[in-house]
C-alpha positions in Angstrom: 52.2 25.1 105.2 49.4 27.1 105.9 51.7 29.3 108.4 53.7 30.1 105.3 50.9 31.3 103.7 49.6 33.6 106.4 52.9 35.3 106.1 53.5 35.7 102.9 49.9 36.9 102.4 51.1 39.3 105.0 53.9 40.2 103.5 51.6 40.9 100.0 49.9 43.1 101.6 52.6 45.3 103.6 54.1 45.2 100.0 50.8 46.3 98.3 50.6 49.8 100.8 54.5 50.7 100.8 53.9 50.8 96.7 50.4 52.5 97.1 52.2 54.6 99.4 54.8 55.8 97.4 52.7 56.1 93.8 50.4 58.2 96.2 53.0 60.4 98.1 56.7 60.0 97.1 57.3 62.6 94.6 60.8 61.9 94.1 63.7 61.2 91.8 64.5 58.1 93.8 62.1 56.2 95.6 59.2 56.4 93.3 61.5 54.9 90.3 63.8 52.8 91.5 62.6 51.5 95.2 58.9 51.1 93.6 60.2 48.9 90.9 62.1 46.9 93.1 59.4 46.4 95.2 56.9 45.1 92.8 59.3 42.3 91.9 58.8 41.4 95.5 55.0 42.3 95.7 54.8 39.6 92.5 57.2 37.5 94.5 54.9 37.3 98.1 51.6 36.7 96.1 52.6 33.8 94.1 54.4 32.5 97.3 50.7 32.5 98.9 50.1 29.5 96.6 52.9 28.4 96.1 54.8 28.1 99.8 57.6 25.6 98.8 58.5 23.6 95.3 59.4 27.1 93.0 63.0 26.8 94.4 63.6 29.6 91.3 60.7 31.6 91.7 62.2 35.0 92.3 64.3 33.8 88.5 61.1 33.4 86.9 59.2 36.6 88.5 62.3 38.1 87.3 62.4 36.9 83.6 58.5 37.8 83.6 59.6 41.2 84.5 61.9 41.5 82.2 60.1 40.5 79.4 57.3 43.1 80.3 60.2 45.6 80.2 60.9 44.0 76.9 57.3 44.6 75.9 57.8 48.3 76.6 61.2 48.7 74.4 59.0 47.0 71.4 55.7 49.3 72.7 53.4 46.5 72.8 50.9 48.6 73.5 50.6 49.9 70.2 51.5 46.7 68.5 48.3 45.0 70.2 46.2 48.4 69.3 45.8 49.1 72.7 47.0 52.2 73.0 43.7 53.9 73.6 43.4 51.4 76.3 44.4 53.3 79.5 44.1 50.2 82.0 46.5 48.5 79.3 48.4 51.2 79.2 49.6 51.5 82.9 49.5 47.9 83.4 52.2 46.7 80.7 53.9 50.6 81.0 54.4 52.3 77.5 58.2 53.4 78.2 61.4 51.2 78.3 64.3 52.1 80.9 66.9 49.8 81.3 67.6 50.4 84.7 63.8 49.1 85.6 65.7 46.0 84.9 68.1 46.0 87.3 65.5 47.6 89.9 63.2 43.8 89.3 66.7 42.4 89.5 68.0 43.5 92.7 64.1 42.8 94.0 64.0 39.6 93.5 67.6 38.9 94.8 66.3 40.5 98.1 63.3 38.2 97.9 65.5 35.1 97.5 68.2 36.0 99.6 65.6 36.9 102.7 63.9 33.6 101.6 67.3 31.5 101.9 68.1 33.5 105.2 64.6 32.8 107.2 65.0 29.2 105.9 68.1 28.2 107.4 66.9 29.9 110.2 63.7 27.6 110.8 
């Protein structure tokens, strides 16, 4: 159990600098969009995994939803709503524009994350 937990912290953390990484350097119409937002569904994913090692069969589904309904939170512009919008912590934390495809970026993310979890399981 606590081998697990080394690893996924590991894992966190080589998650945490590729995203750092590319919201510092990639400049892109690719990677910074759509391979960052996949990768924070897996960054979210590893850190919850830390304390959670085994029993959350359907974590990556409820990282997912969670997701989802931030994205959800955009398309209604929370934000404002909450009177946040002066708020730039807020602001970049809950995001202040809705794109659909973000959706299917947490989406494919967290399928990785479960299928790479099902793989190294049946492989142990």
């Amino acid at each position: 159990m606590k081998k697990r937990r080394i690893i996924y912290a590991l894992l966190f953390l080589s998650v945490l600098l590729a995203e750092i990484l590319i919201a510092l350097f990639a400049k892109d119409a690719f990677v910074r969009p759509y391979v960052g937002d996949m990768l924070v569904t897996v960054l979210i994913c590893c850190f919850l995994r830390i304390f959670f090692p085994t029993g959350v069969k359907l974590l990556p589904v409820y990282v997912f939803l969670f997701a989802a309904a931030v994205e959800f939170g955009q398309y209604l512009d929370m934000v404002k709503l909450l009177g946040l919008e002066g708020n730039r912590l807020i602001s970049v934390l809950l995001g202040r524009t809705f794109s659909f495809p973000d959706i299917l970026c947490y989406a494919v993310g967290c399928i990785l994350f479960f299928g790479a979890e099902l793989y190294v399981r049946k492989r142990i």
